[in-house]
N, C-alpha and C positions, 0 to 999 in steps of 0.2 A: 438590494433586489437580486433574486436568484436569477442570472442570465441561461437563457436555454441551455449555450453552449459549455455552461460547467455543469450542468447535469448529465451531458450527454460524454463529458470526458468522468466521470465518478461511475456513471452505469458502465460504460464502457473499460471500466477497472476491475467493475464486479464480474464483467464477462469473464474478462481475463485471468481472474482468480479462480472461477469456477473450472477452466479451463487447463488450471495448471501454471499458466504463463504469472509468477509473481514477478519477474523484473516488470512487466510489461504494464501490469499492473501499476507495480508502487512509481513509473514511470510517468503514467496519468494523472496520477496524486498528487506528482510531483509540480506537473503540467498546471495541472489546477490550484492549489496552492500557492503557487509563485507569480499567481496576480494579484496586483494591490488589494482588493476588496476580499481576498482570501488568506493575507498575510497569516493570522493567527494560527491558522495550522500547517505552517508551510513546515516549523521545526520539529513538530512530531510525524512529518511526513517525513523527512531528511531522517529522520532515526529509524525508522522503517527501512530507508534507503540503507542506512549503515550497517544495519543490524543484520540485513540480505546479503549484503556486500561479505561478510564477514562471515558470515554460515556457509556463501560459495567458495570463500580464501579455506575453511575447514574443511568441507566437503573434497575438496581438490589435493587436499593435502593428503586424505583419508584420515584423517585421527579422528572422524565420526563413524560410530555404528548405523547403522541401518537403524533402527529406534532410536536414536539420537538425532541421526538426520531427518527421521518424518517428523518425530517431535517437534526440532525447530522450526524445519520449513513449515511446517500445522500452525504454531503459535505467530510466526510472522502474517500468515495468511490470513486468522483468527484478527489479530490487530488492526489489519488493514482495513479489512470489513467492518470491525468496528469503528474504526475512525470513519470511514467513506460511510459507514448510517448515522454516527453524529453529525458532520456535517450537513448530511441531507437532512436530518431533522432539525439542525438547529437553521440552513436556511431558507426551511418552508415554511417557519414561523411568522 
């Protein structure tokens, strides 16, 4: 059964995305996933976590351009969304 309370951390990821904020985001994801009844996507949240982690360790280093760094940060963002509407659609089923 879909509990209010993890709809309201998956919307409250999409804010955050919409907003800019991807740690904060893949943070809720993370939140939500790592309850028993949502185990299944806890490991392709954690790859989102890494994948973030690793484009910030790049970003910082500079060895990304400016289109390389919107690129990645876009396609992390793009993932997330996607996973956060699979879930919500597979548990309004």
């Amino acid at each position: 059964m879909f509990v209010e309370d993890n709809g309201a951390l998956l919307q409250e990821a999409k804010k955050y995305i919409a907003s800019g904020d991807v740690r904060s985001a893949i943070n809720s994801l993370i939140s939500f996933t790592n309850r028993p009844e949502n185990k299944f996507y806890y490991n392709p949240s954690l790859q989102l976590q890494s994948r973030y982690s690793s484009f910030i360790q790049e970003k910082l280093r500079g060895t990304l351009s400016h289109q390389e760094e919107t690129l990645q940060l876009n396609k992390i963002s793009n993932d997330a969304i996607t996973l956060i509407d699979e879930i919500l659609k597979y548990k309004s089923m």
